[in-house]
N, C-alpha and C positions, 0 to 999 in steps of 0.2 A: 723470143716467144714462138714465132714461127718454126725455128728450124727446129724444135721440137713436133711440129705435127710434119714436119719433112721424114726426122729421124722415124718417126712413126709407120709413114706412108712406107719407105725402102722395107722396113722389118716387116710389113705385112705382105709386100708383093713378095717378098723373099719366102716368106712362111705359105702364101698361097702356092709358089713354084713348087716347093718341097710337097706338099701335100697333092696338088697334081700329078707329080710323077709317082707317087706313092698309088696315088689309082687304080683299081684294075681296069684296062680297057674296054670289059663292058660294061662301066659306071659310067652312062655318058650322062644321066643329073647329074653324078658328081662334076664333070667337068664341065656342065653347063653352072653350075652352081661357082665353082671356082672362077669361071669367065666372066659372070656377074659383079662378082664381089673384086675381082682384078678392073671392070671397069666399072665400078663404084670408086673405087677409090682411086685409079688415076683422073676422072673427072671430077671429083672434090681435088685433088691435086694441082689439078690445071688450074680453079678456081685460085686456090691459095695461092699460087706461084705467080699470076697472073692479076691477080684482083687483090691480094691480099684476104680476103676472105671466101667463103663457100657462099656462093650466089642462091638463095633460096625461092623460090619463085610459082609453086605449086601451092594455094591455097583452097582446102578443101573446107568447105563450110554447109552442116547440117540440120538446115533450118528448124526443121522438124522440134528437134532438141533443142535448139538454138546451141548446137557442140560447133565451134571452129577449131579444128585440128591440126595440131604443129604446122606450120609453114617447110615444105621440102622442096628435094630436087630429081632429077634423073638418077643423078648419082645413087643421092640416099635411094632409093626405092630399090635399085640394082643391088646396094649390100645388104639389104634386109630380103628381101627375095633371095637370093643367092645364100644366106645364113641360113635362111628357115629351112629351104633344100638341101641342106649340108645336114640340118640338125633330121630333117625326116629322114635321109641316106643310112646318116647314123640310127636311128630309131628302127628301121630295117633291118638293120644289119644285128640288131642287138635282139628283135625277135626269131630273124632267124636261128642265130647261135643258139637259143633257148630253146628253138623247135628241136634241133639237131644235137643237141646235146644235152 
């Protein structure tokens, strides 16, 4: 069961490598975004290899609404931060083209 979220972990540092050097060097969100989500997911790694699970331990609760909202980690927040900057990069990039062409 595990070494399936292993095989996982390698294919996505490998896929964030590629996409790194794919880059232009002055995307530096993109490569803040890639460094994010590279250490998102070696600390969920560490977690799994070492605890057998992803340690969660961030509980945000809002009283107001009475909403408590998923239980997280460092990790998680770094690959979702790191996504959403990956997904705005793109969102730029995809207005510009439309300006310019």
């Amino acid at each position: 069961k595990m070494i399936l979220f292993y095989i996982i972990t390698i294919m996505s540092l490998y896929l964030f490598y590629v996409i790194y050097k794919e880059l232009d060097n002055s995307k530096k969100i993109g490569a803040v975004a890639i460094g994010l989500m590279v250490g998102g997911t070696l600390g969920n790694f560490y977690d799994r290899l070492f605890f057998k699970e992803v340690v969660d331990f961030i509980d945000f609760i809002i009283p107001v609404i009475n909403y408590d909202f998923p239980i997280w980690n460092v990790a998680d927040a770094g690959l979702v931060v790191g996504t959403c900057l990956v997904m705005l990069c793109l969102l730029i990039d995809s207005i510009k083209e439309k300006a310019n062409g």
